[in-house]
N, C-alpha and C positions, 0 to 999 in steps of 0.2 A: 783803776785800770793797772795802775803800774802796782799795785798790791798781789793783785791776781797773776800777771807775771812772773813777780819773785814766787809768789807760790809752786807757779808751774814750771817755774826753772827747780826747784828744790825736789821737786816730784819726777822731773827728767834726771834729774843728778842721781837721786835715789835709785830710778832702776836701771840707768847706765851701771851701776856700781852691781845692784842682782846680777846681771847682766853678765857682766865680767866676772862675778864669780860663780855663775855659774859654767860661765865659758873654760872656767880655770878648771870646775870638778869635771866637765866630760872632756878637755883632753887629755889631762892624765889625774892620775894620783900623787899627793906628797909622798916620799919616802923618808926613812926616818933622819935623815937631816935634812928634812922640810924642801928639798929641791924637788919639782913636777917631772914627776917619771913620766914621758909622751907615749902612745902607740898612736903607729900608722891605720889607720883604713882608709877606702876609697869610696869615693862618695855615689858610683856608678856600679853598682852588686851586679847590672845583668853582664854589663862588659866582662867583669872580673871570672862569670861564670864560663867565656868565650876558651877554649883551651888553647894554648901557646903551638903556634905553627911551627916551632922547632923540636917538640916535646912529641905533636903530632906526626912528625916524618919517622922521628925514633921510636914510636911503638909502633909505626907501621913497617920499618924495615926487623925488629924483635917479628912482629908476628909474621911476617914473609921466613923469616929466618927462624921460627919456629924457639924461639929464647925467653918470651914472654909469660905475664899468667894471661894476658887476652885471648890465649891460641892459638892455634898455628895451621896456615893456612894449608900447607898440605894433604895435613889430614883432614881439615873441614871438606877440602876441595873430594878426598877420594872419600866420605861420606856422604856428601852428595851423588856423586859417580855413581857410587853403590847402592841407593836408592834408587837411580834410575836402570840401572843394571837387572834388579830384582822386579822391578816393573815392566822390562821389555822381556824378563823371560816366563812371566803370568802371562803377559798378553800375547806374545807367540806361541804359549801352550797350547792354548784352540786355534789352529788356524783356520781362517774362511776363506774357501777358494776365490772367492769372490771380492777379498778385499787385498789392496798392495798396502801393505807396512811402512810408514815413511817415520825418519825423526828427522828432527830444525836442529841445525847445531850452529851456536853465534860459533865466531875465529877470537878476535882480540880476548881476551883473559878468560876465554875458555878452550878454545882448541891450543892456541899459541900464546904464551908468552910474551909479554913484552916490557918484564920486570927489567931485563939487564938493560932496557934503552931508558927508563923512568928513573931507575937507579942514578944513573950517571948524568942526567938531566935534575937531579936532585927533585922529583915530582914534578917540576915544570914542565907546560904542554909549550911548543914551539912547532907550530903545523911544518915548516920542512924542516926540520931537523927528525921527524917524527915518517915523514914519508922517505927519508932517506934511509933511518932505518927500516923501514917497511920495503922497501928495496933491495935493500943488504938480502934478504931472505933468511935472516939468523934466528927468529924466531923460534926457541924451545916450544916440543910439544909438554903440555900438560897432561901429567903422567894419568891422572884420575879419566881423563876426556879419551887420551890414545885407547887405553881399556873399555872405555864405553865403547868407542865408535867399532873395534874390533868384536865384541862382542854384537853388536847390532848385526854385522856382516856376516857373524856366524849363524845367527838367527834369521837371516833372510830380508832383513828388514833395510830400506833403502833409504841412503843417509843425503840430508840437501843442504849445502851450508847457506846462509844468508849473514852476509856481514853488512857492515857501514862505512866497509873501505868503497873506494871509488873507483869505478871501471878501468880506470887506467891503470893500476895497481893489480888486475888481474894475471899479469904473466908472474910479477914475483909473489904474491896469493901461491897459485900453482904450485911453483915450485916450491917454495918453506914446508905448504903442506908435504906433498910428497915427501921430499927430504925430512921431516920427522914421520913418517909411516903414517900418515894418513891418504891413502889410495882407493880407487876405483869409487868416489863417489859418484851419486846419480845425478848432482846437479849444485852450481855455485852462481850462486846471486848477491853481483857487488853494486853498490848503490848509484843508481844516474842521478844526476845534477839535476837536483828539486829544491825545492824551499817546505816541503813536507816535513813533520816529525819525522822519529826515526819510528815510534808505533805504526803510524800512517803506513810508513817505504815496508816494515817487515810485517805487517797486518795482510797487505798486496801482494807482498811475496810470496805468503805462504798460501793467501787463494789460487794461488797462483799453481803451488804444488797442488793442492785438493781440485784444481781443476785439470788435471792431467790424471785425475782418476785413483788419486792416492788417498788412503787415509793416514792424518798425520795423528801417532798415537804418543811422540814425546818428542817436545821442545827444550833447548840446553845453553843458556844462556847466563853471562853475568850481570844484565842490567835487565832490572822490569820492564822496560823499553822493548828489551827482546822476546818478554810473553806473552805481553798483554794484548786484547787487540782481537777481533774475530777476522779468522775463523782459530781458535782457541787449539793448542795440543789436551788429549786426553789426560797426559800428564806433564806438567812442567816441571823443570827441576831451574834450582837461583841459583848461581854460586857467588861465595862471598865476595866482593870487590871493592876493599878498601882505598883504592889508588885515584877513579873519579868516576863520575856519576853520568850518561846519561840519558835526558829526559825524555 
């Protein structure tokens, strides 16, 4: 017994020792004064894949600011405008007396603005700090959106906003819009106090318009939230919105 022992201690010693040198050849190599050159890795690839939330705010204010190679949102934004611009002047070429022309237009990062309050909030959301700006009424129009919605008005075609602001936020709504040149829409629908999605609240909404007898022929929105959902626009247009998402 005690033979087979010492054996099995000599056979544990043995690959302690592989062991260790093997452990020596993967973390580094000798260099040629035989000292082990180390490299770092880490032992979690998916984490390392996760990109740096400080790195992430800096290409997002490059592509706001139009500085980057990711591109630049302006012009993505009045590339889309101009798709749907070229669409609502096909579909008002033939008019049917018989149908009213309507388009969906979301408000937040598509009609207005509300880079200078996310900016200086460094991307952080802080719900009143966020209705206070929405208060202020400072909101910039987005320049690609003002050219849509004027263009619709020249076309005949009757614009309905539906956002995810909240009813009480209706008088400074109003007003921001106005005050950057968005007037005489046919109708604004801001969100009642529900426990619905936001597909759900703007799905409702817009039966809502098709039940006043309209046809809605293009929806304008930054979030898939804002298109998806029947009763569906003929044409939807996305625009980009790298600031946050939602569901």
């Amino acid at each position: 017994m005690k033979k087979n022992l010492g054996l099995l201690a000599v056979v544990f010693a043995i690959a302690l020792a592989a062991v260790g040198a093997g452990g020596q050849r993967a973390a580094g190599k000798l260099s040629a004064t035989g000292k082990a050159q180390h490299s770092a890795f880490s032992v979690n690839a998916a984490a390392e894949r996760i990109p740096n939330l400080d790195l992430l705010k800096k290409e997002i204010k490059e592509y706001h600011e139009c500085t980057c190679k990711c591109g630049c949102y302006a012009r993505d934004i009045d590339v889309q405008a101009d798709r749907a611009i070229a669409f609502l002047r096909r579909r008002a070429a033939h008019p049917n007396s018989r149908e009213k022309l309507a388009m969906v237009f979301d408000i937040d990062e598509t009609s207005l603005s509300n880079y200078p309050e996310m900016l200086k909030a460094d991307f952080a959301y802080d719900s009143k700090v966020f209705d206070a700006w929405v208060e202020s009424a400072q909101g910039p129009a987005i320049a690609g959106s003002l050219r849509l919605y004027k263009e619709a008005q020249r076309l005949g075609v009757s614009v309905f906003f539906i956002t995810g602001r909240p009813e009480a936020e209706r008088d400074a709504t109003e007003r921001n819009l106005r005050e950057q040149g968005f007037q005489d829409w046919r109708g604004l629908t801001l969100r009642p106090a529900s426990t619905e999605s936001t597909e759900a609240y703007k799905s409702a909404a817009r039966a809502q318009v098709a039940a006043q007898g309209y046809k809605i022929v293009l929806n304008v929105g930054d979030q898939w939230s804002d298109l998806k959902g029947k009763p569906e626009a003929e044409f939807s247009v996305k625009y980009p919105d790298p600031y946050y998402f939602i569901p």
